[in-house]
Residue frames as a rotation matrix with the C-alpha (Angstrom) as fourth column:
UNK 1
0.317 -0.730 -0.606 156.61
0.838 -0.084 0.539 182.48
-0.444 -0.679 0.585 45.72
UNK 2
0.872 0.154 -0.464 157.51
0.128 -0.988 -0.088 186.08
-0.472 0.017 -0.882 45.74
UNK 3
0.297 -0.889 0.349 161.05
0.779 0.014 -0.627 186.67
0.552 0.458 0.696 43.69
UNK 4
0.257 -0.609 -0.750 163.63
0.785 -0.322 0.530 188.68
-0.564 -0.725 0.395 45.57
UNK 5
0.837 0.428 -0.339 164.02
0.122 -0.752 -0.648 192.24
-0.533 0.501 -0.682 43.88
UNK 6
0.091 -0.976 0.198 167.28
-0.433 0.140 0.890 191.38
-0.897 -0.167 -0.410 42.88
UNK 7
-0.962 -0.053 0.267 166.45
0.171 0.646 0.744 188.48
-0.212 0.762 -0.612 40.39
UNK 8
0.465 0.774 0.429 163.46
0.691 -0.014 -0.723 190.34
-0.553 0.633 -0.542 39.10
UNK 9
0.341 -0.512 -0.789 165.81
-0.847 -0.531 -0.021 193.22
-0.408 0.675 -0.614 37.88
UNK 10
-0.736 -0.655 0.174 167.37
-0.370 0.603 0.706 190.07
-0.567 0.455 -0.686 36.43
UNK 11
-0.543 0.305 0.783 165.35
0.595 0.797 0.102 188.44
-0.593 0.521 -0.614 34.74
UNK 12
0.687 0.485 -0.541 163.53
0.302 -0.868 -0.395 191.79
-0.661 0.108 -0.742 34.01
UNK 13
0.094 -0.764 -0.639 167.47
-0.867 -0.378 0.325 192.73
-0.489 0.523 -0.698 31.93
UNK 14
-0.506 0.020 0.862 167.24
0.037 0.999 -0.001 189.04
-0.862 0.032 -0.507 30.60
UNK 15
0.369 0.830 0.418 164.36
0.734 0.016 -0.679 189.44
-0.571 0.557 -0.603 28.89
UNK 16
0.850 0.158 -0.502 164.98
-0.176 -0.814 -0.554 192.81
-0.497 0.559 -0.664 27.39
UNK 17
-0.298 -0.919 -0.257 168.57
-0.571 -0.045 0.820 191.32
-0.765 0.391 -0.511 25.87
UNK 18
-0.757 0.049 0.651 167.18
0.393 0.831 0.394 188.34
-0.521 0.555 -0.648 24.87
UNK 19
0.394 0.890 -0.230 164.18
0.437 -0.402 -0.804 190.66
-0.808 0.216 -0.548 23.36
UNK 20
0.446 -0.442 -0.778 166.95
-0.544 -0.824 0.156 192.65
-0.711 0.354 -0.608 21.50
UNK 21
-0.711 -0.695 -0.108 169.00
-0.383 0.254 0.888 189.88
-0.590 0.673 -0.447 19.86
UNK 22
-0.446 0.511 0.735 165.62
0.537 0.810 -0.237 188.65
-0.717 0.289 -0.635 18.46
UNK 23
0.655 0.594 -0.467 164.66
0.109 -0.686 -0.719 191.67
-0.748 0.420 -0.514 17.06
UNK 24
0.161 -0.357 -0.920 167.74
-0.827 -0.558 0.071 191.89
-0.538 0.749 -0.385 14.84
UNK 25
-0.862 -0.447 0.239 167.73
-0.328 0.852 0.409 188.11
-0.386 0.275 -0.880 13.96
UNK 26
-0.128 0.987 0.099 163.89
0.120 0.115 -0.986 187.79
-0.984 -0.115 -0.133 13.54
UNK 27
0.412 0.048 -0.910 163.82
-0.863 -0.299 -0.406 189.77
-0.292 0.953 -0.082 9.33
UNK 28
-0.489 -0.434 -0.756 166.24
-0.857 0.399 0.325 186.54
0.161 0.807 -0.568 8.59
UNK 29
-0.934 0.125 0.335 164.58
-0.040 0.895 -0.445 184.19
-0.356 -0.429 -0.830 10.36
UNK 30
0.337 0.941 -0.034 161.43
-0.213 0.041 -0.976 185.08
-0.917 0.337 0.214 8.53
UNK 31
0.261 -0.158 -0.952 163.17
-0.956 -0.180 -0.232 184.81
-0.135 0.971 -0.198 5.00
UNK 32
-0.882 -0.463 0.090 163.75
-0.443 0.879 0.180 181.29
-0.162 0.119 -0.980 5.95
UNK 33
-0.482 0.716 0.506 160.77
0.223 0.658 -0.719 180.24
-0.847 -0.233 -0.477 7.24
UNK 34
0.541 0.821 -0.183 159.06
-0.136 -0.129 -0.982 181.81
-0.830 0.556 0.042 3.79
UNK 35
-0.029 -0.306 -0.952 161.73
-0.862 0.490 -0.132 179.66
0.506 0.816 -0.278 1.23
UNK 36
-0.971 0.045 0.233 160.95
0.014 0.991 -0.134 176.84
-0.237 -0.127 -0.963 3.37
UNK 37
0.141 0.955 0.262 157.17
0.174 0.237 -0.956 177.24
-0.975 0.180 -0.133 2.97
UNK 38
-0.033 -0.464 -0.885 158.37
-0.888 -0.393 0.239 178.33
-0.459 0.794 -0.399 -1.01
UNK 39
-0.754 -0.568 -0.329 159.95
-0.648 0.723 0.238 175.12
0.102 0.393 -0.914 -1.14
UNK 40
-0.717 0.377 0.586 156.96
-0.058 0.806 -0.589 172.80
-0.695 -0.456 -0.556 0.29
UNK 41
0.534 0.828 -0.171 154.25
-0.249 -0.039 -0.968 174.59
-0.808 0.559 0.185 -1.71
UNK 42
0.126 -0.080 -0.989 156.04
-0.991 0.029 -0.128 174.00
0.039 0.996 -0.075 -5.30
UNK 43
-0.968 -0.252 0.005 156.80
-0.251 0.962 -0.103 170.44
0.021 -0.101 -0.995 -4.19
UNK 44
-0.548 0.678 0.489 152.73
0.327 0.712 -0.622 170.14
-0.770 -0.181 -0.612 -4.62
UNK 45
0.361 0.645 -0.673 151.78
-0.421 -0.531 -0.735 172.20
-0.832 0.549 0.080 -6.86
UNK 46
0.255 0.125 0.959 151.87
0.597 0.760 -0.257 171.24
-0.761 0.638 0.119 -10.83
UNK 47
0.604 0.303 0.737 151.37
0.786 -0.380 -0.488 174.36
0.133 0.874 -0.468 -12.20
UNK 48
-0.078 -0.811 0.580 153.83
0.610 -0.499 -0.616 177.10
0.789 0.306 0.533 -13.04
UNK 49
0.577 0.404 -0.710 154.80
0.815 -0.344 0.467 179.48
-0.056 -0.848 -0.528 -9.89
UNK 50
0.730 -0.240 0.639 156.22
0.474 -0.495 -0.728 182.42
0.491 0.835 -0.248 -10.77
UNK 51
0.021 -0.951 -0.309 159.25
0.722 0.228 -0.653 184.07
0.691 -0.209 0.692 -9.42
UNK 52
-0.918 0.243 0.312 158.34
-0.329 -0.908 -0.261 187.03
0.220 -0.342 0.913 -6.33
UNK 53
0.227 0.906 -0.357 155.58
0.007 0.365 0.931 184.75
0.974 -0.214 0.077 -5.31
UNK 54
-0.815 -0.545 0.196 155.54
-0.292 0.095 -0.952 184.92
0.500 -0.833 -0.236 -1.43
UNK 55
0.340 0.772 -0.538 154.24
0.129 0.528 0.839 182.70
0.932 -0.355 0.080 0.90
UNK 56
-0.224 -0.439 0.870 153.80
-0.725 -0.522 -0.450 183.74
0.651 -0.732 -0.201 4.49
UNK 57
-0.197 0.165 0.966 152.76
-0.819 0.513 -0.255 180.32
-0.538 -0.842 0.034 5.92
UNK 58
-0.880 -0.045 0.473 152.28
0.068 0.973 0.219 176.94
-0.470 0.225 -0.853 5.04
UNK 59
-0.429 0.575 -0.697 150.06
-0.886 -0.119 0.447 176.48
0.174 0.809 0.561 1.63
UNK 60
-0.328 0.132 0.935 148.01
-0.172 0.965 -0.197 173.02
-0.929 -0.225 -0.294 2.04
UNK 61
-0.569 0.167 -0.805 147.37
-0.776 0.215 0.593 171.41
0.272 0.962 0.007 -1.74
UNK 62
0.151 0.586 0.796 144.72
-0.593 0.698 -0.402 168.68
-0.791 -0.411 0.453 -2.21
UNK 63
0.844 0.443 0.302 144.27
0.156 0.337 -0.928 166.48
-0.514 0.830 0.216 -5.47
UNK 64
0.599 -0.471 0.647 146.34
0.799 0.295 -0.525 166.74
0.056 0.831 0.553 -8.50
UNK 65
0.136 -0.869 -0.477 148.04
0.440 -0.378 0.814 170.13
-0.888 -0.320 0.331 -7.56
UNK 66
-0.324 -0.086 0.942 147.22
0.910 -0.300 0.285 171.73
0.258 0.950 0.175 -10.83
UNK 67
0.424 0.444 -0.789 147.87
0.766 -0.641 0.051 175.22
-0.483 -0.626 -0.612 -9.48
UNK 68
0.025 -0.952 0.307 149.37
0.994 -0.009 -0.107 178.15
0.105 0.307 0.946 -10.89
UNK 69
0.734 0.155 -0.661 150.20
0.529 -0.740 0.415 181.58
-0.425 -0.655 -0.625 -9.63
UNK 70
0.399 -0.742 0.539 151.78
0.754 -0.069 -0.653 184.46
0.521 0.667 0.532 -11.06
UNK 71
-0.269 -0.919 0.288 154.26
0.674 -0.393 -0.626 187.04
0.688 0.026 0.725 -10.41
UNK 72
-0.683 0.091 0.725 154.12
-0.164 -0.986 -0.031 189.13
0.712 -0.140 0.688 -7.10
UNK 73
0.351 0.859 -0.373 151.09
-0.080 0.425 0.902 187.12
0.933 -0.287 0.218 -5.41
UNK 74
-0.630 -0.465 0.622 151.29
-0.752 0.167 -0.638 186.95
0.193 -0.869 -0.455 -1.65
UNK 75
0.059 0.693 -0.719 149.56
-0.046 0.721 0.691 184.08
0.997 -0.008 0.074 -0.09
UNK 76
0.033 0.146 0.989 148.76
-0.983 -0.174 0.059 183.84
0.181 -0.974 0.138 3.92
UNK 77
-0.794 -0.295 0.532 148.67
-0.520 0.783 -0.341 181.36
-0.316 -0.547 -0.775 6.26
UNK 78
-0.367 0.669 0.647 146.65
-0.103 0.662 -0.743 178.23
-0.924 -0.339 -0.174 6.03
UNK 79
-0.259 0.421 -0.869 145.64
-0.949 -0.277 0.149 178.73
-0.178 0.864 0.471 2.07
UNK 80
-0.193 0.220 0.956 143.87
-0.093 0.966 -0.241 175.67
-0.977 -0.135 -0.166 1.01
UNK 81
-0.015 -0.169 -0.985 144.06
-1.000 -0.004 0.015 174.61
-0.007 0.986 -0.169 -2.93
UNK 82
-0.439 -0.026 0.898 142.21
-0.096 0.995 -0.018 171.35
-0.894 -0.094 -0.439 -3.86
UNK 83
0.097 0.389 -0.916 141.49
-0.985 -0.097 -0.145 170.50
-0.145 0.916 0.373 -7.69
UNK 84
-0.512 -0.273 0.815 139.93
-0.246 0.955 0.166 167.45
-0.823 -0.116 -0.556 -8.39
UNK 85
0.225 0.487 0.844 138.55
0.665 0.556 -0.499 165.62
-0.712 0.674 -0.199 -11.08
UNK 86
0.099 -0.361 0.927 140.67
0.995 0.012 -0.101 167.38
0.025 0.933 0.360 -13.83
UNK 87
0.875 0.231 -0.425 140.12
0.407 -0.826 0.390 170.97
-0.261 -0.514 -0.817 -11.76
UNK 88
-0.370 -0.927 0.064 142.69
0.901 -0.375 -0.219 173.38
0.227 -0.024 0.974 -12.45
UNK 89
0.743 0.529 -0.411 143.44
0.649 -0.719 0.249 177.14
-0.163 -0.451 -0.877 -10.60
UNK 90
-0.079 -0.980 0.181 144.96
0.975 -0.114 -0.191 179.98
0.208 0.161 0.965 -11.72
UNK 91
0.822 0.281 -0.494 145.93
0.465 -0.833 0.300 183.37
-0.327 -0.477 -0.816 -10.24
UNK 92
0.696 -0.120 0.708 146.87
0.357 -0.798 -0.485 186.15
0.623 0.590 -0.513 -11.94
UNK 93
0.050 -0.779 -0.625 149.44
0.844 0.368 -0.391 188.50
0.534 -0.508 0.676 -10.47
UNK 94
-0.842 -0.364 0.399 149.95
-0.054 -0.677 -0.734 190.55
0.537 -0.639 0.550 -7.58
UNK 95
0.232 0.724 -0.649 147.06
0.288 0.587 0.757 188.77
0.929 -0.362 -0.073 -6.17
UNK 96
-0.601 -0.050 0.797 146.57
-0.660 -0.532 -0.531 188.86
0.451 -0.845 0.287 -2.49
UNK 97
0.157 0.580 -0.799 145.14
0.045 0.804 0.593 185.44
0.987 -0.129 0.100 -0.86
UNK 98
-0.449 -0.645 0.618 145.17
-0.693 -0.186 -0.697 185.88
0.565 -0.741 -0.363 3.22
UNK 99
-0.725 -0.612 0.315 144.64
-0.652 0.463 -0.600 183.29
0.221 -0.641 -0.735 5.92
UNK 100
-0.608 0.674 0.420 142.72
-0.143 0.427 -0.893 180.84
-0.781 -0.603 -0.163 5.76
UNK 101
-0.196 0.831 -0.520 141.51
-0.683 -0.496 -0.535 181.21
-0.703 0.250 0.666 2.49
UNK 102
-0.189 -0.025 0.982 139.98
0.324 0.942 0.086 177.68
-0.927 0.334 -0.170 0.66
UNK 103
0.164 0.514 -0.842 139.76
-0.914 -0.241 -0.325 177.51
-0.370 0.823 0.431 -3.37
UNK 104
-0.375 0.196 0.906 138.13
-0.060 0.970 -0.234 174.34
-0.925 -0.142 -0.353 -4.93
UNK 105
-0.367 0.028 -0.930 138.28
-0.747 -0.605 0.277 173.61
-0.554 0.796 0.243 -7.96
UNK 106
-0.035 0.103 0.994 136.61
-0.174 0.979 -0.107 170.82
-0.984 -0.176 -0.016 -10.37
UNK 107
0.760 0.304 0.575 136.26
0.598 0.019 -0.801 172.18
-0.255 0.952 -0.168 -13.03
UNK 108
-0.250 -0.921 0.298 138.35
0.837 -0.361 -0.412 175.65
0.487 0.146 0.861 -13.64
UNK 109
0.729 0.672 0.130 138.86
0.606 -0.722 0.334 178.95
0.319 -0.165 -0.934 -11.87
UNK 110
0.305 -0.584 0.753 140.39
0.863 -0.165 -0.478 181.81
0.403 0.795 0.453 -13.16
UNK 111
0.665 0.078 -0.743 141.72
0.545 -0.730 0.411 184.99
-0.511 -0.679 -0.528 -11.02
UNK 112
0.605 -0.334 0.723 142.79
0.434 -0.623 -0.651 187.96
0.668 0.707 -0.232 -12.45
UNK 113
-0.311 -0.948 0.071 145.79
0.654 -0.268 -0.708 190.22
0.690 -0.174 0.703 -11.96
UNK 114
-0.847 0.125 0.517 145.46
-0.343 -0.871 -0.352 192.44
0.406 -0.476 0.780 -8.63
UNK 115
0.253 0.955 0.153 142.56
-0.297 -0.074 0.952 190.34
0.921 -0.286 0.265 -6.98
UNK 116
-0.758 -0.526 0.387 142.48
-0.490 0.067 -0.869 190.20
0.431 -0.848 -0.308 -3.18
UNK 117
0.296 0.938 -0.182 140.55
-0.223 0.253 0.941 187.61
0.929 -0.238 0.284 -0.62
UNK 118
0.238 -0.051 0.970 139.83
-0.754 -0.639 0.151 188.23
0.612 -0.768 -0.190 2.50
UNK 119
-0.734 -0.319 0.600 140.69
-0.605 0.709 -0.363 185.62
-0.309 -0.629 -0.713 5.72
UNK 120
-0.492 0.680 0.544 138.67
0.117 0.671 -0.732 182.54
-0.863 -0.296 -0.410 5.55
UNK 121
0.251 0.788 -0.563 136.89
-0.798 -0.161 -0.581 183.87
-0.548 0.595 0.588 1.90
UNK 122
-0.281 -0.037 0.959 136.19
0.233 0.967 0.106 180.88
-0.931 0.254 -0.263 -0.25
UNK 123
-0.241 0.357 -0.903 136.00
-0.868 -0.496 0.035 179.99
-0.435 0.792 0.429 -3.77
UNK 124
-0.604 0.248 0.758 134.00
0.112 0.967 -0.228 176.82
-0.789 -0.053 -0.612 -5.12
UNK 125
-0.372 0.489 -0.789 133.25
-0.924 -0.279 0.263 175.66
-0.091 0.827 0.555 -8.60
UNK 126
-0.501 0.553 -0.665 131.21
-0.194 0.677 0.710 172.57
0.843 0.485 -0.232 -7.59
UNK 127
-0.237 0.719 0.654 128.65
-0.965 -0.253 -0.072 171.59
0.113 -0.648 0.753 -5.56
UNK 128
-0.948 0.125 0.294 127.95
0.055 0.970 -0.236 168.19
-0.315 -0.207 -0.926 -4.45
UNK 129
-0.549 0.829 -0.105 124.52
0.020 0.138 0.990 166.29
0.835 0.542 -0.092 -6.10
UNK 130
-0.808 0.408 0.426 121.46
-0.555 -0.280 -0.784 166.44
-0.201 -0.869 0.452 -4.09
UNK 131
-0.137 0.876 -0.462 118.96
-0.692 0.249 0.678 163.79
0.709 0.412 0.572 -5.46
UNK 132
0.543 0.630 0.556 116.71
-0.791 0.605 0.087 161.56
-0.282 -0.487 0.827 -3.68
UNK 133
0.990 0.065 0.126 117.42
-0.089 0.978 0.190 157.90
-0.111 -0.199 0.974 -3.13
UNK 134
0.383 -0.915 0.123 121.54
0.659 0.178 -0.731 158.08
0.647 0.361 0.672 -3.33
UNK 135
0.428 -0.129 -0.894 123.50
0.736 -0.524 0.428 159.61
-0.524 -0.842 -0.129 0.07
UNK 136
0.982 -0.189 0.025 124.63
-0.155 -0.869 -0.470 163.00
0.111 0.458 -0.882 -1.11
UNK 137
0.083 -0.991 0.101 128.30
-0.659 0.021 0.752 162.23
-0.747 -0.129 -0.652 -0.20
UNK 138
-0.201 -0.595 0.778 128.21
0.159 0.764 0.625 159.66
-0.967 0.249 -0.059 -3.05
UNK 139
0.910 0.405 0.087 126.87
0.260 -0.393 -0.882 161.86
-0.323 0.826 -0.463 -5.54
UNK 140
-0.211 -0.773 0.598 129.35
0.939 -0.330 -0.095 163.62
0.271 0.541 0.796 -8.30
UNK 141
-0.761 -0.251 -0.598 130.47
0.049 -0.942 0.333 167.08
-0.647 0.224 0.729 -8.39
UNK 142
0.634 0.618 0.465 128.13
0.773 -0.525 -0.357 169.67
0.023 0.586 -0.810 -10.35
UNK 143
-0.463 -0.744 -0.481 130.98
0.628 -0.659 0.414 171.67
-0.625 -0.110 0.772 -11.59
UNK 144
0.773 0.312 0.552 130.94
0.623 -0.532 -0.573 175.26
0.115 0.787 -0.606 -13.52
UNK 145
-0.554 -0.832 0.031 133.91
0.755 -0.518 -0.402 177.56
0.351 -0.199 0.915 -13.83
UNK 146
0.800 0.281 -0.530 134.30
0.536 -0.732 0.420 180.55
-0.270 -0.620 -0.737 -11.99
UNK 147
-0.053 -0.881 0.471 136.15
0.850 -0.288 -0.442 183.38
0.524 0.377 0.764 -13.20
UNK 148
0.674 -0.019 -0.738 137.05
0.287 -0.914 0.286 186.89
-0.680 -0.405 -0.611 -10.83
UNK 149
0.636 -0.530 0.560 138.04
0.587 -0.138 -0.798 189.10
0.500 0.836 0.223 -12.79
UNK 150
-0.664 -0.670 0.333 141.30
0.367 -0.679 -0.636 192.25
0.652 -0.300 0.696 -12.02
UNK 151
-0.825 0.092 0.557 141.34
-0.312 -0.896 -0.315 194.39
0.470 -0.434 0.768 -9.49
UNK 152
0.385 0.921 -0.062 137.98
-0.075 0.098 0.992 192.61
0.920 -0.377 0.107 -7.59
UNK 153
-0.507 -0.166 0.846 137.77
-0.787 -0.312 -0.533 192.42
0.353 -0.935 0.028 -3.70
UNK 154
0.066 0.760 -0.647 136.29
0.165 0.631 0.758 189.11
0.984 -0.156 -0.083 -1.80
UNK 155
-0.112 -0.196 0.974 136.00
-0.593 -0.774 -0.224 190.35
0.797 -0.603 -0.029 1.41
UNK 156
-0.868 -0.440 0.232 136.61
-0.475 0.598 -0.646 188.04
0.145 -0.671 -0.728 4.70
UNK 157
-0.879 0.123 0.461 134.69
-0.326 0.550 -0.769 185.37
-0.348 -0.826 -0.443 4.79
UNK 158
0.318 0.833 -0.453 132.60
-0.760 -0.063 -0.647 185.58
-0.567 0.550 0.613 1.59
UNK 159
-0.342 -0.096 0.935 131.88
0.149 0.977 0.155 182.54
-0.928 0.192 -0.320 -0.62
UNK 160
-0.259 0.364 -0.894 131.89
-0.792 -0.610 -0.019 182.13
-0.552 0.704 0.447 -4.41
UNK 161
0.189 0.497 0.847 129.93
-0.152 0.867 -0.475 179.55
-0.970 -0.039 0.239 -6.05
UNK 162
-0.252 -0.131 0.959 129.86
0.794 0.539 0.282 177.19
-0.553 0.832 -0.032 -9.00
UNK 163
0.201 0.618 0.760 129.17
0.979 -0.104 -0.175 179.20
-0.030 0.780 -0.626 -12.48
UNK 164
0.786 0.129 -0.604 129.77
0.214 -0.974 0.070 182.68
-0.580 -0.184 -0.794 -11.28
UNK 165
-0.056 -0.981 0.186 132.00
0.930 -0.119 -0.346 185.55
0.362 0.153 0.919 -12.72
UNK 166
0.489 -0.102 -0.866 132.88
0.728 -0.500 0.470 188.18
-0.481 -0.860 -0.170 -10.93
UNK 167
0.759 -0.083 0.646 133.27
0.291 -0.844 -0.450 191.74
0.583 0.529 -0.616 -13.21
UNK 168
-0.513 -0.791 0.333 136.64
0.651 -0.612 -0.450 193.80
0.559 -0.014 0.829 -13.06
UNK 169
-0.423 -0.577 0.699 136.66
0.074 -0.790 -0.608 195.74
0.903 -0.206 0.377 -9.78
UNK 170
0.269 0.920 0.284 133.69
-0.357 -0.179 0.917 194.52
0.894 -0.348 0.281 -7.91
UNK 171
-0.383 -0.139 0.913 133.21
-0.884 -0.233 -0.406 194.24
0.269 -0.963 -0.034 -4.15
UNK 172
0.174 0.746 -0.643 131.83
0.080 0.640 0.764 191.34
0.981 -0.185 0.052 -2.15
UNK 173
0.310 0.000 0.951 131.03
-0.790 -0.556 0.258 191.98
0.528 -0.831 -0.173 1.23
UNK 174
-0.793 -0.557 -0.247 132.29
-0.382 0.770 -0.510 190.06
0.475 -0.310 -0.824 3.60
UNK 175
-0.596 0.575 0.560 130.43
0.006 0.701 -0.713 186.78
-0.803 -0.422 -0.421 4.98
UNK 176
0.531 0.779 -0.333 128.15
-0.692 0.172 -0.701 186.76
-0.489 0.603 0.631 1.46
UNK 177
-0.154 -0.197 0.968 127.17
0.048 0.977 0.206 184.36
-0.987 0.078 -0.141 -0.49
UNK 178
-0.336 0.206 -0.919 127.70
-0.760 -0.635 0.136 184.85
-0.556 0.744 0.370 -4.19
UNK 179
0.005 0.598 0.802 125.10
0.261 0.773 -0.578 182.74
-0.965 0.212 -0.153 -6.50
UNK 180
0.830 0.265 0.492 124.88
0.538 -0.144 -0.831 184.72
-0.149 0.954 -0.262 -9.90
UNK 181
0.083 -0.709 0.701 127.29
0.769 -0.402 -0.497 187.14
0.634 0.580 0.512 -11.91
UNK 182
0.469 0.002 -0.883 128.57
0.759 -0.513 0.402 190.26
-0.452 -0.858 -0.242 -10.49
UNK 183
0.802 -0.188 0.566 128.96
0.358 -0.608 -0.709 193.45
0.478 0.771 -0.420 -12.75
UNK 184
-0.101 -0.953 0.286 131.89
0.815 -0.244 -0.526 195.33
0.571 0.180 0.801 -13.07
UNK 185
-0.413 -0.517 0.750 132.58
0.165 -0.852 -0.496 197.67
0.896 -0.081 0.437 -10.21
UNK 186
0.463 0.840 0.283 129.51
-0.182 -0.223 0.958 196.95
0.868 -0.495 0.050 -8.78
UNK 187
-0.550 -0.653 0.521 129.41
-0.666 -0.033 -0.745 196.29
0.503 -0.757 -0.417 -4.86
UNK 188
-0.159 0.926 -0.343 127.50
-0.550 0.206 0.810 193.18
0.820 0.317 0.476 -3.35
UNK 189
-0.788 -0.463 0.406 126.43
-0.506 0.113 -0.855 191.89
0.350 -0.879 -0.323 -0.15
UNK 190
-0.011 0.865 0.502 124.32
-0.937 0.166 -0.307 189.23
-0.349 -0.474 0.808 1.64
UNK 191
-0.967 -0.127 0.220 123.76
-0.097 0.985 0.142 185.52
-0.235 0.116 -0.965 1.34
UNK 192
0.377 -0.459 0.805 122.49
0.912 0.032 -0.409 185.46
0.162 0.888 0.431 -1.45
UNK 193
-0.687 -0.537 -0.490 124.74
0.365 -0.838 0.406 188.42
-0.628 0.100 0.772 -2.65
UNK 194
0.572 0.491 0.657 122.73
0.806 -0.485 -0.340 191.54
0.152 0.724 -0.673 -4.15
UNK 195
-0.348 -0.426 0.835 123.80
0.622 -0.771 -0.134 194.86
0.701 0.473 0.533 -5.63
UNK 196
0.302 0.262 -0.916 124.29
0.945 -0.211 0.251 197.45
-0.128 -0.942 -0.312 -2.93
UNK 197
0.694 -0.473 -0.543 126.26
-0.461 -0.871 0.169 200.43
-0.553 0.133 -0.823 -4.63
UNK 198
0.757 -0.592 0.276 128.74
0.574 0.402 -0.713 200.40
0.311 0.699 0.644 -7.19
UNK 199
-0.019 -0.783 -0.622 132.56
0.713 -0.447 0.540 202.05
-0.701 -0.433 0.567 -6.55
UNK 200
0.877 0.306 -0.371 133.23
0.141 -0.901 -0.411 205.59
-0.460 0.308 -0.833 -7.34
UNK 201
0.121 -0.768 0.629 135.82
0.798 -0.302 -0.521 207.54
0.590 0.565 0.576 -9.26
């Protein structure tokens, strides 16, 4: 049914009021919603959260909640943070974690000050056993730490395995899979991740 041009100019001036008082109510109404997500994430976490942490969406925690995050760090929606078997994560500050991104810890893993990951990039210091005669879901963890160091880049949607560290400043492309170390500066890409170019001055 067609609306009478009348009550589309209404609803048409409606909209654009009710468009207006949201825009100037909208800046506080985000500072809530991010000390209510503030408030949920420290109510799981264990480890120390530093003050000027901001969370722009709901953190999920798994396990023991032995997290800790320092000054300045932003965190996106959806962040996932599970440390089990004695696992513990810490990030460094002014970090940069955005949506979607999962770190898994069993063992430890260590982010430096100024690292950023991309939507959906993952970090994972264990791996689930794989011998014969025992279903793989009932195997243990094969843990190794995993340390990124300052100032690195994981780029959307890359994955860092058990054992790795990750050199001050380096790149991972996005979608790779990282399996060994990763010099300083360097720039890697692919699944496995190899050395493609290093950053310039």
């Amino acid at each position: 049914m067609k609306l009478p041009p009348v009550l589309i100019r209404f609803r048409s001036g409606l909209a654009a009021a009710l468009a207006g008082l949201l825009r100037v109510f909208r800046p506080l109404a985000r500072r809530v919603a991010m000390f209510c997500y503030e408030v949920w994430a420290r109510s799981q976490m264990r480890g120390p959260i530093a003050p000027g942490v901001q969370f722009f969406g709901a953190v999920r925690v798994e396990g023991s909640g032995a997290v800790s995050i320092g000054r300045g760090t932003r965190l996106g929606k959806y962040v996932y943070f599970e440390t089990g078997e004695g696992g513990r994560i810490e990030i460094g500050e002014n970090c940069v974690i955005n949506s979607g991104a999962t770190i898994v810890a069993y063992e430890n893993i260590v982010i430096g000050d100024y690292v950023m990951m991309g939507e959906y990039a993952t970090i994972r210091d264990a791996n689930h056993g794989i011998k014969l005669g025992t279903p793989i879901r009932h195997q243990p963890h094969e843990a190794a730490a995993v340390t990124i160091g300052q100032d690195a880049w994981i780029a959307r949607g890359a994955c860092v395995l058990k054992g790795v560290t990750v050199g001050s400043g380096a790149v991972i492309g996005a979608n790779s899979v990282v399996t060994r170390d990763v010099d300083p500066n360097s720039i890697v890409a692919g699944a496995p991740a190899r050395p493609i170019g290093a950053r310039e001055t």
